[in-house]
N, C-alpha and C positions, 0 to 999 in steps of 0.2 A: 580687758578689751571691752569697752562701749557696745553694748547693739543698738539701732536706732530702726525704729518700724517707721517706715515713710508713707504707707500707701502704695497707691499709685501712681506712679510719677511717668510722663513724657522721656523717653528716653535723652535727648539729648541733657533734659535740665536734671536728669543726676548725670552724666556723666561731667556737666560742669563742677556739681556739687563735690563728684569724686577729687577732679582736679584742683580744685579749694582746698579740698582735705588732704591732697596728696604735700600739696606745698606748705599748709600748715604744720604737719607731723613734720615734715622733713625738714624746716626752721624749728625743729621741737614746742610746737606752738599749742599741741592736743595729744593727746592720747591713739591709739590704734583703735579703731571705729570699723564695726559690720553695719553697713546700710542693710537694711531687706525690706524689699518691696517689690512690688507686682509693677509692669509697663503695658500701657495701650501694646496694641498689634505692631510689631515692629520685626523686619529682617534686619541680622544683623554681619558682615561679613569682616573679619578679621585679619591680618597682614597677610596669610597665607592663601586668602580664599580667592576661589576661581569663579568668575563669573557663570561657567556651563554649570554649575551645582545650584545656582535657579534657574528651577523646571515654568517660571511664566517668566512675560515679562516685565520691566519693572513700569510700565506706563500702564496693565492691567493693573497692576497692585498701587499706583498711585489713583487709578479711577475710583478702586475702594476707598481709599484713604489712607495705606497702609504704606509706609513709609521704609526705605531701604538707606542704612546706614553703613559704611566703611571706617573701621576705628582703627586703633592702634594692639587691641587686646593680640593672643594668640589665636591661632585654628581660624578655621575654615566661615563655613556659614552656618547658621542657628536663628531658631524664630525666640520671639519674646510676647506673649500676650498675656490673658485675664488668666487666672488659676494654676500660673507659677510663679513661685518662688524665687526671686530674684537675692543671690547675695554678693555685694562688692567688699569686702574688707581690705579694707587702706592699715597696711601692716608697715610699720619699718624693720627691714630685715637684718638682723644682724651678722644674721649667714646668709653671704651671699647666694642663695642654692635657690631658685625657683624651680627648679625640677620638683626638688624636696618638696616645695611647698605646695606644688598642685598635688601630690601626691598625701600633703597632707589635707590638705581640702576631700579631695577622694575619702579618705578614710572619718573622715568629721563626717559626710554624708551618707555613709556608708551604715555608721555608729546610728545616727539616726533615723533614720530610714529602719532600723532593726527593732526600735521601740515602738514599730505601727507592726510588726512582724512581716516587715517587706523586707524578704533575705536579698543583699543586691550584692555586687563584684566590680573588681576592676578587669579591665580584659587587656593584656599584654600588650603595648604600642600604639593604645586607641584609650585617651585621653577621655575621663569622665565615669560613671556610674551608671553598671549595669544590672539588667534583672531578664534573666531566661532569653537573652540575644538580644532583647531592643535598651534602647540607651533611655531612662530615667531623669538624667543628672548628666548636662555641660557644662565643660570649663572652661574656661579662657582667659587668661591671666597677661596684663604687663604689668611694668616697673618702671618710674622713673626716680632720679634719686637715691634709687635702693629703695622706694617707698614702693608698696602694689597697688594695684587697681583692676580694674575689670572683676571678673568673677565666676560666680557658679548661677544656674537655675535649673532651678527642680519641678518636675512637673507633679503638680498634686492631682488639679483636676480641669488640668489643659485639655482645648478641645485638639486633641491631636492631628487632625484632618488638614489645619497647618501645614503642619512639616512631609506631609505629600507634595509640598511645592517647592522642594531643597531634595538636595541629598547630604542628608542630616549632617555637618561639620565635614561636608566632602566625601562622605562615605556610601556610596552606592549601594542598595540593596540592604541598607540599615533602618529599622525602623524605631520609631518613638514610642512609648510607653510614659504612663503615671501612676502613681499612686492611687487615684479610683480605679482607673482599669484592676491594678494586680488585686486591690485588694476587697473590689466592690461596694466599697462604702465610701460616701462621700466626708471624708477627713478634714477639721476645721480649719482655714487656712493659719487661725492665729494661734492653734496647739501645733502646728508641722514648724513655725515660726517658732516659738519657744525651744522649740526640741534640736530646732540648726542652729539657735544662737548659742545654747549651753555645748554643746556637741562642740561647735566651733571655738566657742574660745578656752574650752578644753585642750583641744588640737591645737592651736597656733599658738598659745602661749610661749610655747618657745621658741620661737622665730623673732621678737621681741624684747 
């Protein structure tokens, strides 16, 4: 599997990017490809989300500049800004299992996140990567084709204070965490990048 470091990128123009790549794999046109890259300030809400799980509303958040997006991925609602980790891997599956496969994501993030000595978990029925009750690591995955899209973001050294305007992927009384909070140090964004690409396509290799 490909990694490709993108930057920064506007959310809408990776997820065109994603959909390029999803049709190319899926006419066996490339290889399987993790994008990772960081997005300007963005909400994002997923087929399942409810609009009462943003706590403003979305014309104060357009005054700032901060944009609210309805996609196709899984789950609820989720922020995206400066100082996380964004990763989309456009996998073709040859097992049909996406359960499996966010499940494999979980455990890629999990692996890694362990090499900063940030011990983190999965938590029964609640999708994504945790650490001592607050959530680290979202996911949200679709498929079209049999090909994925959407993905994972990790917070390294997110300003959290965000995701007090959600309830975090619909979940009430959840909070957010990162990697500088747990571990005090601020961690480079382009060594947490290394460490999810190897980790990752360790994990997904065989879905492929």
């Amino acid at each position: 599997m490909e990694s490709v470091w993108l930057g920064c990128v506007e959310y809408k123009k990776a997820l065109a990017l994603q959909l390029d790549l999803v049709d190319r794999l899926a006419g066996r046109q490339c290889q399987d490809t993790l994008l990772l890259l960081t997005h300007p300030h963005v909400y994002t809400f997923g087929r399942s989300g409810d609009q009462a799980n943003l706590l403003v509303s979305e014309e104060a958040l357009t005054q700032e500049g901060i944009p609210v997006e309805r996609v196709s991925r899984g789950g609820d609602v989720t922020y995206h800004g400066p100082g996380q980790l964004v990763g989309y891997p456009i996998v073709r599956l040859a097992r049909p299992d996406l359960h499996r496969f966010v499940r494999c994501l979980e455990s890629a993030l999990i692996d890694a996140l362990g090499t900063f000595g940030v011990s983190s978990h999965r938590i029964e029925g609640q999708t994504g990567v945790w650490v001592e009750g607050k959530k680290i690591a979202s996911i949200g995955v679709g498929v079209r084709r049999w090909v994925t899209y959407h993905g994972f973001a990790l917070n390294v050294t997110t300003d959290l204070t965000y995701f007090q305007r959600i309830h975090l992927c619909g979940l009430k009384g959840r909070e957010a965490t990162s990697m500088i909070e747990i571990t005090g140090r601020d961690v480079p964004m382009e060594e947490v990048c290394d460490r999810v690409a190897e980790s990752s396509a360790c994990h997904i290799r065989g879905f492929s």
